[in-house]
PDB file of the backbone (N, CA, C, O) and the ligand in Angstrom, with CONECT records:
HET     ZN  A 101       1
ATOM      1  N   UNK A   1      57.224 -12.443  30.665  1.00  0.00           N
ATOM      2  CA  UNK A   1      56.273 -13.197  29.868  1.00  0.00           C
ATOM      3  C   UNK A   1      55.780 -12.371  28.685  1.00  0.00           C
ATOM      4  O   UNK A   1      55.679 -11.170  28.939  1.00  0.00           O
ATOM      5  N   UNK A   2      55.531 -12.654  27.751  1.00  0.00           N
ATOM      6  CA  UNK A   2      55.168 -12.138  26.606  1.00  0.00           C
ATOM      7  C   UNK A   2      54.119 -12.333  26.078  1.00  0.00           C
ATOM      8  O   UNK A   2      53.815 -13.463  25.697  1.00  0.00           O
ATOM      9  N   UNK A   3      53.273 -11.226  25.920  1.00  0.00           N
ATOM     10  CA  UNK A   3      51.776 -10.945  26.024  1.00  0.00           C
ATOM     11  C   UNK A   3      51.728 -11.235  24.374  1.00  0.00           C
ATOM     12  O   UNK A   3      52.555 -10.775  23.586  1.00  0.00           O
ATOM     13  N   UNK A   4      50.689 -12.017  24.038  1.00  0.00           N
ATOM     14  CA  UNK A   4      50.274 -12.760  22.582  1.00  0.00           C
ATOM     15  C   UNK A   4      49.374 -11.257  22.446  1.00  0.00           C
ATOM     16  O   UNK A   4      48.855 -10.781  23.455  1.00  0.00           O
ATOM     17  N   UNK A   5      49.281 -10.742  21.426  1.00  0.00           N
ATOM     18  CA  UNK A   5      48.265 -10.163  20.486  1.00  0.00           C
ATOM     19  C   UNK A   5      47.316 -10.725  19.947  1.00  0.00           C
ATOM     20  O   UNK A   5      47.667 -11.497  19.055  1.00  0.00           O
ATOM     21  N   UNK A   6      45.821 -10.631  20.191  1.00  0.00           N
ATOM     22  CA  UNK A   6      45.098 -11.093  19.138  1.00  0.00           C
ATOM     23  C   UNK A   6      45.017 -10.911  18.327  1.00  0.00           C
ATOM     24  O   UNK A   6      45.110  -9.684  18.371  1.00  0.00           O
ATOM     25  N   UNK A   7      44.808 -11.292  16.781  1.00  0.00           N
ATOM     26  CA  UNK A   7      44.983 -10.999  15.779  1.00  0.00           C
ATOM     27  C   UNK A   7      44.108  -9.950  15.532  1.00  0.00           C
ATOM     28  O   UNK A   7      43.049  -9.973  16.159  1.00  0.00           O
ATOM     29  N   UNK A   8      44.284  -9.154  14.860  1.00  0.00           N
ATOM     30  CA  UNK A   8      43.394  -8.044  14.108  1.00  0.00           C
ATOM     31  C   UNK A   8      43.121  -8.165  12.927  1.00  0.00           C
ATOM     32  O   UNK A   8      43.840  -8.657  12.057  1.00  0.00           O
ATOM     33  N   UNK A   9      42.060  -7.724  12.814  1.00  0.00           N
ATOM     34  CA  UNK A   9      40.947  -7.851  11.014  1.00  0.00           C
ATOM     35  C   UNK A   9      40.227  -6.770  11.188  1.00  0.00           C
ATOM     36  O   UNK A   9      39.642  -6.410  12.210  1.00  0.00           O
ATOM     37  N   UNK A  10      40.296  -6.167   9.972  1.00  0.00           N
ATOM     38  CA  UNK A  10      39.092  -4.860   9.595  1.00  0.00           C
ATOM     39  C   UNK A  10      38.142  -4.706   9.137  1.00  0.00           C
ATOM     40  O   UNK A  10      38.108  -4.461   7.931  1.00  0.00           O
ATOM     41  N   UNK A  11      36.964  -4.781   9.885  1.00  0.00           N
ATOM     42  CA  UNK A  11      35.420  -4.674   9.056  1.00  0.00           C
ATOM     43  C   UNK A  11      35.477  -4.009   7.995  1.00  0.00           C
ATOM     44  O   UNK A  11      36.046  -2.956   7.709  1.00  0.00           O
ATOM     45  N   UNK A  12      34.407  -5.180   7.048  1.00  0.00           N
ATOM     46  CA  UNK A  12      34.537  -4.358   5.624  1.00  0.00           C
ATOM     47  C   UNK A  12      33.665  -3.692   5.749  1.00  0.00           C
ATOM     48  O   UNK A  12      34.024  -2.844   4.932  1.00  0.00           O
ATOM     49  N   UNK A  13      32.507  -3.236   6.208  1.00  0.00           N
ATOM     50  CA  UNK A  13      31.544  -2.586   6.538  1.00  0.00           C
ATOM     51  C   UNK A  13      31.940  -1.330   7.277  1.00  0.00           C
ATOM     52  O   UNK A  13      31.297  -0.430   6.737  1.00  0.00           O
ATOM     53  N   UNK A  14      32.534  -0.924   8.053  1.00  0.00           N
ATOM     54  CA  UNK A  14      32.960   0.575   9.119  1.00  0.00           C
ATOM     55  C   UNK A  14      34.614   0.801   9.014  1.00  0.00           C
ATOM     56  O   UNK A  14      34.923   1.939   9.368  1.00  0.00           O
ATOM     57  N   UNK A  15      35.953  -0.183   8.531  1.00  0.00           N
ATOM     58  CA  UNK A  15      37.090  -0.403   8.658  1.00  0.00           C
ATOM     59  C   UNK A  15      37.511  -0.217   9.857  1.00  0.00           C
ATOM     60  O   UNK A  15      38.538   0.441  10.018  1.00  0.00           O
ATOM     61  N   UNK A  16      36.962  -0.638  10.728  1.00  0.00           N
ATOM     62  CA  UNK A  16      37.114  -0.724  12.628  1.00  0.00           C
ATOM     63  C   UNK A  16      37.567  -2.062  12.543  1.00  0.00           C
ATOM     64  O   UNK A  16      37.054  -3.097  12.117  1.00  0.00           O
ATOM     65  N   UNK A  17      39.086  -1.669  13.256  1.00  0.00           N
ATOM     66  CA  UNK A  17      40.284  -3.089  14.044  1.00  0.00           C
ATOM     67  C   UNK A  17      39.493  -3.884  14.952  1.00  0.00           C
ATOM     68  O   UNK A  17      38.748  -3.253  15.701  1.00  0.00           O
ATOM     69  N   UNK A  18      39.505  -5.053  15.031  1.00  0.00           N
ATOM     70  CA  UNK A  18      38.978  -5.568  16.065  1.00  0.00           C
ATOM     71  C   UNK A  18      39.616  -7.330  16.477  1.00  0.00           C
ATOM     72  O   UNK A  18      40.353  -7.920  15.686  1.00  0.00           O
ATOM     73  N   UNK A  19      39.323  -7.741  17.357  1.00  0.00           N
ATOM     74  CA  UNK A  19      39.984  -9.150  17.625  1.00  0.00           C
ATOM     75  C   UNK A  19      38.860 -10.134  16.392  1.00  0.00           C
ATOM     76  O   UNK A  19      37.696  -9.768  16.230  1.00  0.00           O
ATOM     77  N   UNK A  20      39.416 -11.323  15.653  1.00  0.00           N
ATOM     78  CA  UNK A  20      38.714 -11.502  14.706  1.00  0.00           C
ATOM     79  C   UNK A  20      37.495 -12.535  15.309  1.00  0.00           C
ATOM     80  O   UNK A  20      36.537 -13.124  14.807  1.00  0.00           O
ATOM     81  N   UNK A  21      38.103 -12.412  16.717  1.00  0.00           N
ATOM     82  CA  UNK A  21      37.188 -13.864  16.868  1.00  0.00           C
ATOM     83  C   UNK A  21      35.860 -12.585  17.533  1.00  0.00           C
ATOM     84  O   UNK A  21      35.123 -13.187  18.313  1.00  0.00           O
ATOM     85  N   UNK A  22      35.543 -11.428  17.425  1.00  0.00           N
ATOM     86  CA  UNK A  22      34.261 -10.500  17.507  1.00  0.00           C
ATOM     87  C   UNK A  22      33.733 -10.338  16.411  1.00  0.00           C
ATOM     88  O   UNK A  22      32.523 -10.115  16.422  1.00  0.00           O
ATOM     89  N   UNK A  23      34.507 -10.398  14.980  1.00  0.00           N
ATOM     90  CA  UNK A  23      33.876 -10.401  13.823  1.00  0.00           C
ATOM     91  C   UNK A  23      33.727 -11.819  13.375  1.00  0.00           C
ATOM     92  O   UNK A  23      34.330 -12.839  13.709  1.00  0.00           O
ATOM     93  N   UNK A  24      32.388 -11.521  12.204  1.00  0.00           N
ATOM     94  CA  UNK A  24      31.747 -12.625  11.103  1.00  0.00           C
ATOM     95  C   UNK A  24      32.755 -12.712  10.162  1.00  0.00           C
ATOM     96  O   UNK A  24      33.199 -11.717   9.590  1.00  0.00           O
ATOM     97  N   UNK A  25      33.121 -13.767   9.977  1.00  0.00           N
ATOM     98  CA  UNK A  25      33.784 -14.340   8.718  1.00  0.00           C
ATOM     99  C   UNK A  25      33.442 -15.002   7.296  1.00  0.00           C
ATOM    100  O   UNK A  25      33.118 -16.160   7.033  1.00  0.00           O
ATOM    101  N   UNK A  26      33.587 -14.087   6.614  1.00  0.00           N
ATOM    102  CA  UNK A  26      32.911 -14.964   5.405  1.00  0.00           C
ATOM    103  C   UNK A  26      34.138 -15.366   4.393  1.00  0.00           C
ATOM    104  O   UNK A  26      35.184 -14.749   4.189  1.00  0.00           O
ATOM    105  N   UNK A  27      33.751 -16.399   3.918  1.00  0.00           N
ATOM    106  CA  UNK A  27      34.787 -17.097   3.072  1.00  0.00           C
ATOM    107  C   UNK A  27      34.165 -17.350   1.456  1.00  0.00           C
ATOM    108  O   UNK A  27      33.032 -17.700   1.127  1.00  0.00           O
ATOM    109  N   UNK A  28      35.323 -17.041   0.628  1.00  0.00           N
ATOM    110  CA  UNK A  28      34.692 -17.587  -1.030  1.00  0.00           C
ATOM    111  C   UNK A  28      35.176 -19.353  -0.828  1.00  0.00           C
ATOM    112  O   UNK A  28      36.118 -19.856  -0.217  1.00  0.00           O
ATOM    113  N   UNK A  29      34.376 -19.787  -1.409  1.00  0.00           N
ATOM    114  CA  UNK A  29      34.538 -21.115  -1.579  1.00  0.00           C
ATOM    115  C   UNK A  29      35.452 -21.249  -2.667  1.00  0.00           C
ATOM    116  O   UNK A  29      35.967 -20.235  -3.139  1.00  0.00           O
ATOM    117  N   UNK A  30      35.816 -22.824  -3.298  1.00  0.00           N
ATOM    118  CA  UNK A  30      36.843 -22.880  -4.756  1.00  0.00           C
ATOM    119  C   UNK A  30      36.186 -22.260  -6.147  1.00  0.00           C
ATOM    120  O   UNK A  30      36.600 -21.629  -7.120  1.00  0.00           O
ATOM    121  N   UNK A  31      34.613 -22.937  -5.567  1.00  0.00           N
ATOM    122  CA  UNK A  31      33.647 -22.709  -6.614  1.00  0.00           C
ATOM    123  C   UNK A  31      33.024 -21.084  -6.795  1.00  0.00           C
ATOM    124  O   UNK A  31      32.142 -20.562  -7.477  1.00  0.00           O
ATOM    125  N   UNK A  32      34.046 -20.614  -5.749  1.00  0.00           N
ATOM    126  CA  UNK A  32      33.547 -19.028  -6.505  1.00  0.00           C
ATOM    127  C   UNK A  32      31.686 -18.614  -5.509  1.00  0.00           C
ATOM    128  O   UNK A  32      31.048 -17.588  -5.744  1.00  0.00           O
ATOM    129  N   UNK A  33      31.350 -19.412  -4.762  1.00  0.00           N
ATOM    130  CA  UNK A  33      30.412 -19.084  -3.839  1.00  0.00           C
ATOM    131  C   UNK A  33      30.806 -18.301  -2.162  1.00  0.00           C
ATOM    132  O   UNK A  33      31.735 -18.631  -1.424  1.00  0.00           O
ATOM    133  N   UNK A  34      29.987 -17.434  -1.962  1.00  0.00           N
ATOM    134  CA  UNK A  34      30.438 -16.670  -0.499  1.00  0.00           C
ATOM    135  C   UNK A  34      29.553 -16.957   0.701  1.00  0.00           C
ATOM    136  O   UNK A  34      28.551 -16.310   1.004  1.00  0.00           O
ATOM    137  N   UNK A  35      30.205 -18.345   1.554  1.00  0.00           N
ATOM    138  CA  UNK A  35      28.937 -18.021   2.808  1.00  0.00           C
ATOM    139  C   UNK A  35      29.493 -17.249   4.058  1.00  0.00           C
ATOM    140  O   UNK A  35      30.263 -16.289   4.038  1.00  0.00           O
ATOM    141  N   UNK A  36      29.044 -17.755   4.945  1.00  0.00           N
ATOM    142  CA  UNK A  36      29.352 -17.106   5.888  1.00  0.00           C
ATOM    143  C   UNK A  36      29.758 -18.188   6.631  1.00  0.00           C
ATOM    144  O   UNK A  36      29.111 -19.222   6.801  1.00  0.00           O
ATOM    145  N   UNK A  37      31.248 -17.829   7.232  1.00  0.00           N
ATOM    146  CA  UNK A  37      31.808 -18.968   8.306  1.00  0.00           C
ATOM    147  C   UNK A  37      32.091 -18.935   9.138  1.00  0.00           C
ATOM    148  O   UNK A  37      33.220 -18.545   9.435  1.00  0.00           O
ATOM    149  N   UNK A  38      30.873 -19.486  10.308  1.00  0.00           N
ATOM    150  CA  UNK A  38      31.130 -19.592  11.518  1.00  0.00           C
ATOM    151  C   UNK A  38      31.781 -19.877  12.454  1.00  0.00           C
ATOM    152  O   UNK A  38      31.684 -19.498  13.622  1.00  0.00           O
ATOM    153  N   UNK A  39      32.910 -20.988  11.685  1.00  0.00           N
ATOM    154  CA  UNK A  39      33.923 -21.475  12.662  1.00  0.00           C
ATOM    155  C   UNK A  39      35.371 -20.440  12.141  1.00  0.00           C
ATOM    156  O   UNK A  39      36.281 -20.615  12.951  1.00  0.00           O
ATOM    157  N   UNK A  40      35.716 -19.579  11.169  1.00  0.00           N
ATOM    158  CA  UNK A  40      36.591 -18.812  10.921  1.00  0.00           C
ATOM    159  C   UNK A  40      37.815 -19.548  10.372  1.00  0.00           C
ATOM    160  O   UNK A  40      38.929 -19.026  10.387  1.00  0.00           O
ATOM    161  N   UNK A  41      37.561 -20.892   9.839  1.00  0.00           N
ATOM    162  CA  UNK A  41      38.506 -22.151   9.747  1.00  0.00           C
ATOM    163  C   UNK A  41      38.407 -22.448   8.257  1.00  0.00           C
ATOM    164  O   UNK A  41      38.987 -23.323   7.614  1.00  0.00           O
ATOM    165  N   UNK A  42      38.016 -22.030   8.076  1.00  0.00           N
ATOM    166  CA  UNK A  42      37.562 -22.215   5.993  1.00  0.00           C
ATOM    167  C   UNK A  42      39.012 -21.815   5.213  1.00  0.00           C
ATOM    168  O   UNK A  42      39.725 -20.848   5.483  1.00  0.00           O
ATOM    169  N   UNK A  43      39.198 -22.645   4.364  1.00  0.00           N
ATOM    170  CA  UNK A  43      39.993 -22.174   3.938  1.00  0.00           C
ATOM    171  C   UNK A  43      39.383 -21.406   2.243  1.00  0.00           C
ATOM    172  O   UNK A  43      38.380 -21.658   1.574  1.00  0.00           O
ATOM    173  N   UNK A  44      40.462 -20.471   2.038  1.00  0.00           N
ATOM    174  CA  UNK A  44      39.539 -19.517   1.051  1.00  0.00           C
ATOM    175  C   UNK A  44      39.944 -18.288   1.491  1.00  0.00           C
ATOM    176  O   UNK A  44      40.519 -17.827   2.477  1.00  0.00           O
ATOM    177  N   UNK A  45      39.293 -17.744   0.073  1.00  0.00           N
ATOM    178  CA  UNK A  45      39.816 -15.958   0.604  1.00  0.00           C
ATOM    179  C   UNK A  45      38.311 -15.637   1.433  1.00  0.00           C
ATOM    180  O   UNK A  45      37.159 -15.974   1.159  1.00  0.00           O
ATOM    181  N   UNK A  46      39.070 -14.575   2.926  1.00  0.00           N
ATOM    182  CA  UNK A  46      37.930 -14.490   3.408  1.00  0.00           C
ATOM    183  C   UNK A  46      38.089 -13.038   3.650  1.00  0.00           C
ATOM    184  O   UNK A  46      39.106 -12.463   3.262  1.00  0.00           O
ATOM    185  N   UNK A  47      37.125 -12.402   4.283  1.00  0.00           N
ATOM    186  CA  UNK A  47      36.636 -11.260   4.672  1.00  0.00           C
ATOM    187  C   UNK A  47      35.805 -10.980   5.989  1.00  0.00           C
ATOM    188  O   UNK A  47      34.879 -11.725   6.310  1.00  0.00           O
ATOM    189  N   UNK A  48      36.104 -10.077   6.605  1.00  0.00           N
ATOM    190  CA  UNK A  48      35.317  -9.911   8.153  1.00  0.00           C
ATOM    191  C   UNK A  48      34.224  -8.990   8.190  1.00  0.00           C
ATOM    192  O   UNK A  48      34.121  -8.059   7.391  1.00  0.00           O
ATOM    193  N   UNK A  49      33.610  -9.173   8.875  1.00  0.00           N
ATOM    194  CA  UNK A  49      32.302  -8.387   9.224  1.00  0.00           C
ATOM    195  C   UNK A  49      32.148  -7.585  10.700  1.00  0.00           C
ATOM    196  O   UNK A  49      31.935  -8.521  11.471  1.00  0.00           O
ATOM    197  N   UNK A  50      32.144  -6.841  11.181  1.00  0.00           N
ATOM    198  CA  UNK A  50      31.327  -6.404  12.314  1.00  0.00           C
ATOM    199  C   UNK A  50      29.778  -7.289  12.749  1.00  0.00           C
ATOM    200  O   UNK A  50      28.848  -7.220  11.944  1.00  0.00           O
ATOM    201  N   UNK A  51      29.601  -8.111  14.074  1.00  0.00           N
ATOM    202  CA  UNK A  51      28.429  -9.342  13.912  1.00  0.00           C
ATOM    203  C   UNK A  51      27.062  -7.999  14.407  1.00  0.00           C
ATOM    204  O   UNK A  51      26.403  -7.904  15.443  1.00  0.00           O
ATOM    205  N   UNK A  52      27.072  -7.227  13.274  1.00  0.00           N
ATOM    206  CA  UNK A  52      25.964  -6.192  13.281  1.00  0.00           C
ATOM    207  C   UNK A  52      25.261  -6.312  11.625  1.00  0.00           C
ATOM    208  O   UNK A  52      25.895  -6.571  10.602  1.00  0.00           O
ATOM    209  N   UNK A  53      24.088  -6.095  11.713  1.00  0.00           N
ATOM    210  CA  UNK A  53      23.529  -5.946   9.984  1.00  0.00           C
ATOM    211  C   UNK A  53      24.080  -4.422   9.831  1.00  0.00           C
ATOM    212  O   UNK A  53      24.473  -4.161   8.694  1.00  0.00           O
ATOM    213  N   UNK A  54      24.165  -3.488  10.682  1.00  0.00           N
ATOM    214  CA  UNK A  54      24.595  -2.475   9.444  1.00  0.00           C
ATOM    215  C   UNK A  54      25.387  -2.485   9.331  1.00  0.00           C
ATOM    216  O   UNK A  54      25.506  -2.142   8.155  1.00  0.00           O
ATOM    217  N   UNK A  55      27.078  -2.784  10.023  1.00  0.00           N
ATOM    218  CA  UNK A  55      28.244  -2.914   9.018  1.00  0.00           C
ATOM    219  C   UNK A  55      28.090  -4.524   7.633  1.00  0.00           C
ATOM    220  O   UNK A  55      28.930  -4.645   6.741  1.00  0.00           O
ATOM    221  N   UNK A  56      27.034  -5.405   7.776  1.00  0.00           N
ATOM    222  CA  UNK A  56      26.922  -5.976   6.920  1.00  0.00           C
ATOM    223  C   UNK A  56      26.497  -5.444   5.274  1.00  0.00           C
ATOM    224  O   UNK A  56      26.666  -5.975   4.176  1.00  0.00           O
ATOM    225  N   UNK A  57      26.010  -4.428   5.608  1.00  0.00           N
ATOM    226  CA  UNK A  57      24.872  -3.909   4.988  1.00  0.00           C
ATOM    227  C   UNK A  57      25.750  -3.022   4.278  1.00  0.00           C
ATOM    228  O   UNK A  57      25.779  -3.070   3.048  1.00  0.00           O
ATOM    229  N   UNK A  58      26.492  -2.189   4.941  1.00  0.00           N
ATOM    230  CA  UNK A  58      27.211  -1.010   4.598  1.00  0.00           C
ATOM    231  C   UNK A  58      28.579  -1.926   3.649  1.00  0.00           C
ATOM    232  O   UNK A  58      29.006  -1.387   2.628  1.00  0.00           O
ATOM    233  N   UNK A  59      29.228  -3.439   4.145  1.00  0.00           N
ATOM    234  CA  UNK A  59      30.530  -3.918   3.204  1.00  0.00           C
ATOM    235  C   UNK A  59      29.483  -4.139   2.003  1.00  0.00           C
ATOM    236  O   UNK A  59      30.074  -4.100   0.924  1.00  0.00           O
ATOM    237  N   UNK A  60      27.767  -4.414   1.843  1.00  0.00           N
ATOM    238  CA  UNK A  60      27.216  -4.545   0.510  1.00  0.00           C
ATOM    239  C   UNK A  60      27.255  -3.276  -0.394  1.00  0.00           C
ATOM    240  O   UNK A  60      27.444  -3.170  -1.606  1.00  0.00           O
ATOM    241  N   UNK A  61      27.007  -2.314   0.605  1.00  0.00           N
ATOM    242  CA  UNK A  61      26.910  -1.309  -0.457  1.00  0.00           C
ATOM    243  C   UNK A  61      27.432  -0.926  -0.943  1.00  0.00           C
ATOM    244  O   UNK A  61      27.082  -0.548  -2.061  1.00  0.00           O
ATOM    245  N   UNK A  62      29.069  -0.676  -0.312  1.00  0.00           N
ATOM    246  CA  UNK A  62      30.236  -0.484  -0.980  1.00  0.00           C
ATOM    247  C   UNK A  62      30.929  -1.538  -1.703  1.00  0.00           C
ATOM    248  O   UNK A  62      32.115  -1.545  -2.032  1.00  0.00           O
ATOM    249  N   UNK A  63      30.435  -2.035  -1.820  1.00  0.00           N
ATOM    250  CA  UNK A  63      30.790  -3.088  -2.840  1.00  0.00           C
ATOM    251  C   UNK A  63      31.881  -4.134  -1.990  1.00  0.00           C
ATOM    252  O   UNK A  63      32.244  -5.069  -2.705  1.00  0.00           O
ATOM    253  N   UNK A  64      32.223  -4.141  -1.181  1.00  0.00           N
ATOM    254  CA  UNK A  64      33.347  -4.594   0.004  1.00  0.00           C
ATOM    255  C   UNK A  64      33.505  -5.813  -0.315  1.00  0.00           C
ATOM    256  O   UNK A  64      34.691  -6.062  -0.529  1.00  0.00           O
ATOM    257  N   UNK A  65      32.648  -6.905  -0.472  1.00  0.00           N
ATOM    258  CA  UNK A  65      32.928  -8.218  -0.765  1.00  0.00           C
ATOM    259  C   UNK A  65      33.461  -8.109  -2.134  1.00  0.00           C
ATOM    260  O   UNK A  65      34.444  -8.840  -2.258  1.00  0.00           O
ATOM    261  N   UNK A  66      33.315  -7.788  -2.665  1.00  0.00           N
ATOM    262  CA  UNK A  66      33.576  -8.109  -3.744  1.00  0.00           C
ATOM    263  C   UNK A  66      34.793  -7.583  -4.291  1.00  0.00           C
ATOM    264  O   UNK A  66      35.300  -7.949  -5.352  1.00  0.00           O
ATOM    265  N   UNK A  67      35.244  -6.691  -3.500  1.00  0.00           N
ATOM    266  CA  UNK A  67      37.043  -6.397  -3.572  1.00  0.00           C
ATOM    267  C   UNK A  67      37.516  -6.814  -2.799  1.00  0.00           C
ATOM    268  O   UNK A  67      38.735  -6.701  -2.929  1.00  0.00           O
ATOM    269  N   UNK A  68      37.109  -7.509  -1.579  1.00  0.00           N
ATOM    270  CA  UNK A  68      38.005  -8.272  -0.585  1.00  0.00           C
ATOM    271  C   UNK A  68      38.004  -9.663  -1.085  1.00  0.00           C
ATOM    272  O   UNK A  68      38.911 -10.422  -0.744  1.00  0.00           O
ATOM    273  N   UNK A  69      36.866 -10.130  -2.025  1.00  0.00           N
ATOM    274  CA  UNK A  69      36.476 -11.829  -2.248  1.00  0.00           C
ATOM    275  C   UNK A  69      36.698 -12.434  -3.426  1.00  0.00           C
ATOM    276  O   UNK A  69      36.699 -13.612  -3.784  1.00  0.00           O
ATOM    277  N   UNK A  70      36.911 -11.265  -4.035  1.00  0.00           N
ATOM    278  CA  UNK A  70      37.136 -11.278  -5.525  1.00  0.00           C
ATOM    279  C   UNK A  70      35.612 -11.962  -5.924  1.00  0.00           C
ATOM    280  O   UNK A  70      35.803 -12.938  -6.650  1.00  0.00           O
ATOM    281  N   UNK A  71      34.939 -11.854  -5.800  1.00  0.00           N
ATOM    282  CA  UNK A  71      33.727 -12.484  -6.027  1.00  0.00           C
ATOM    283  C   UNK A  71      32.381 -11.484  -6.090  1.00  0.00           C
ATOM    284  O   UNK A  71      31.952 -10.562  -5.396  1.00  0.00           O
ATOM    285  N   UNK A  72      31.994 -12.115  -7.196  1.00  0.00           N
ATOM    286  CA  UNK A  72      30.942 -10.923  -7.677  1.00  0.00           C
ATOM    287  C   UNK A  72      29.514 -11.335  -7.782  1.00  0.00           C
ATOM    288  O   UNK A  72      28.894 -12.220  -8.371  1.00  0.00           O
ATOM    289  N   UNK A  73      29.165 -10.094  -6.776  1.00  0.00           N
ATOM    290  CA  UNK A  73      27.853 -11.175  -5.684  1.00  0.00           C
ATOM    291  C   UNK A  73      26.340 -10.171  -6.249  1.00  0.00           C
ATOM    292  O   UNK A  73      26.043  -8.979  -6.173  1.00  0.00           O
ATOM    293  N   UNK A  74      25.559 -11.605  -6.907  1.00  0.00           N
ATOM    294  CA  UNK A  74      24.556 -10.661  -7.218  1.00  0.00           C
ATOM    295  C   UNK A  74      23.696 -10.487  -6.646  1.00  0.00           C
ATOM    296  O   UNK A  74      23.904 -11.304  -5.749  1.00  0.00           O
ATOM    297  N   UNK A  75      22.186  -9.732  -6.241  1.00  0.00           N
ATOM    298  CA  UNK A  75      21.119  -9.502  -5.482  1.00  0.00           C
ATOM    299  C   UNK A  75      21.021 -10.889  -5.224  1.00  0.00           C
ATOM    300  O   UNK A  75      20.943 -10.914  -3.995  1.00  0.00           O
ATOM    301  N   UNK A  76      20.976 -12.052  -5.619  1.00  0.00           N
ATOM    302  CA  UNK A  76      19.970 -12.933  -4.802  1.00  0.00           C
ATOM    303  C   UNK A  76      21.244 -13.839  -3.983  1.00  0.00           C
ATOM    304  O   UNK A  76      20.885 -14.660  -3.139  1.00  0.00           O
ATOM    305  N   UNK A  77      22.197 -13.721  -4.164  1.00  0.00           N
ATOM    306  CA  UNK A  77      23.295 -14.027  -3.676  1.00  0.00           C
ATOM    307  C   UNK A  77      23.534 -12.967  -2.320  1.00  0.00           C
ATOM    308  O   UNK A  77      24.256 -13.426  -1.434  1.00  0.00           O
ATOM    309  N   UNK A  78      22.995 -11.643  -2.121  1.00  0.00           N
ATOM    310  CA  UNK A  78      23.340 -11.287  -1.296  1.00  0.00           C
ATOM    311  C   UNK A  78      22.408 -11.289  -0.365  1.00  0.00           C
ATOM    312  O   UNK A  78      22.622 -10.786   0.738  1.00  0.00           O
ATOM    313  N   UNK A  79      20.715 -12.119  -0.843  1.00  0.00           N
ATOM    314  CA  UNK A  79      19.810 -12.159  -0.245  1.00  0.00           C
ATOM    315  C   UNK A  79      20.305 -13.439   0.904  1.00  0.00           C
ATOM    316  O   UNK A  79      20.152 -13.482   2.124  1.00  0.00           O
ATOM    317  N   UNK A  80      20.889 -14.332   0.050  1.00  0.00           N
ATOM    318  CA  UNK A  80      21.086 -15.929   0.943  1.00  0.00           C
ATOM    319  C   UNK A  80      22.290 -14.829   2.260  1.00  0.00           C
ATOM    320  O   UNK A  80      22.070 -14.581   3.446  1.00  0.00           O
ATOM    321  N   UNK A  81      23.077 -14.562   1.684  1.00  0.00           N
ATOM    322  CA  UNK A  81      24.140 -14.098   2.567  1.00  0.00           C
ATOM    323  C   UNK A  81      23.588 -13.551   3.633  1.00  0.00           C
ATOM    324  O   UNK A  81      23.881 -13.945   4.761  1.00  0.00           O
ATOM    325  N   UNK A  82      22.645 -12.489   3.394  1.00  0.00           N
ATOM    326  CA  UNK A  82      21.985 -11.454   4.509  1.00  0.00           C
ATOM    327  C   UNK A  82      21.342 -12.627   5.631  1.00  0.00           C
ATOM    328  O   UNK A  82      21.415 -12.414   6.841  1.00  0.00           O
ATOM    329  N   UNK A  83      20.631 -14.039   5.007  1.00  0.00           N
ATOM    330  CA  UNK A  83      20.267 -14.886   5.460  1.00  0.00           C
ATOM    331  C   UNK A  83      21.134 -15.369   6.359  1.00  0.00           C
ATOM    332  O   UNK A  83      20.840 -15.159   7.536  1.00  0.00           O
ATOM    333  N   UNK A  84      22.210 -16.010   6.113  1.00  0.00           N
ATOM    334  CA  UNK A  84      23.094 -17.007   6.787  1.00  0.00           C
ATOM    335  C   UNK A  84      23.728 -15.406   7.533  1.00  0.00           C
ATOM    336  O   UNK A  84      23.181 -15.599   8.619  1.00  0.00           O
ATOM    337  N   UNK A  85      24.054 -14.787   7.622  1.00  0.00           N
ATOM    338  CA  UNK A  85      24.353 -13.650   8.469  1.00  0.00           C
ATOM    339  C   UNK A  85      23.601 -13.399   9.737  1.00  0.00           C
ATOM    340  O   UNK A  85      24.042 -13.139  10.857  1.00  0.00           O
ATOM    341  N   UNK A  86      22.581 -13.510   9.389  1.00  0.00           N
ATOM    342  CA  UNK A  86      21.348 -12.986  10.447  1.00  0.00           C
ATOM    343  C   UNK A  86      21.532 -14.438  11.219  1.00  0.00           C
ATOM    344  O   UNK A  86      21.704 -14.410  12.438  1.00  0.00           O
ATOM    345  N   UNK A  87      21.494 -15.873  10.433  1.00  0.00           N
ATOM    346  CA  UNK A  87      20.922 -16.676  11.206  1.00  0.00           C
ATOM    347  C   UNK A  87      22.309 -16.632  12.546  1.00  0.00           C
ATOM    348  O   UNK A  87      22.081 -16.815  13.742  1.00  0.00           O
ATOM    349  N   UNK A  88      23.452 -16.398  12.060  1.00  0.00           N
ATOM    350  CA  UNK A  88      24.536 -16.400  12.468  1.00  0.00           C
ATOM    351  C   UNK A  88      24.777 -15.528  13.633  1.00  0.00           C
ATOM    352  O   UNK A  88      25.546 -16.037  14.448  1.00  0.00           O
ATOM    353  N   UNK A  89      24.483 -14.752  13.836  1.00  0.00           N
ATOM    354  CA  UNK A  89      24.179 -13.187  14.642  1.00  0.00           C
ATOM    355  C   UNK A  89      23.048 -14.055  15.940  1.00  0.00           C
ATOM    356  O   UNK A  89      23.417 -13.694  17.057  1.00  0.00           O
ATOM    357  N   UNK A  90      22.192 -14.760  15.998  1.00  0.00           N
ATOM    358  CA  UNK A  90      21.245 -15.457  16.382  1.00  0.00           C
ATOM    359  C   UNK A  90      21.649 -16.725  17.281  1.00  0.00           C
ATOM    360  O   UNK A  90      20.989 -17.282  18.158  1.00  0.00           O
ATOM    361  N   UNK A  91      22.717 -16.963  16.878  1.00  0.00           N
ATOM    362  CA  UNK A  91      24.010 -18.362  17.166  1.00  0.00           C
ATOM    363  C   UNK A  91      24.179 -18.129  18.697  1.00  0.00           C
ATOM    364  O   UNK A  91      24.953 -18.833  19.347  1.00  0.00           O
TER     365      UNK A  91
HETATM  366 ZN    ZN A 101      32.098  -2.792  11.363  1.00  0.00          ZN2+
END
């Protein structure tokens, strides 16, 4: 029998492998907006998280979204995000 692999994704926050369905998924929308997607089903360029605020914290500082999302996320944009993150973490 042949053992399936879960897929692997790398926090943009720590670059730690992990099964994706343990990490947060965030997706750019068409319109060039980044939320956070809970069901991991979005289509869009997306990016993973560690479901911790400091690897969230740490893909902000390094700028991580925004070379994984192509999307260029300003303070109050990363305020909503930190938002829908947290509420998400809470889920
Ligand atoms: Zn991480």
């Amino acid at each position: 029998m042949k053992v399936r692999k879960p897929p692997l994704r790398s926090c943009l926050g720590c670059g730690r492998e992990a099964d994706k369905r343990e990490l947060v998924r965030f997706v750019r929308t068409p319109d060039g907006e980044v939320h956070v997607d809970p069901t991991g089903k979005k289509n869009g360029r997306g990016g993973y998280v560690c479901a911790t605020s400091r690897c969230f914290e740490a893909a902000v500082r390094k700028k991580r979204f925004a070379a994984a999302l192509h999307a260029n996320l300003q303070e109050d944009d990363v305020e909503r995000l930190r938002e829908e993150f947290e509420q998400t973490l809470r889920q």
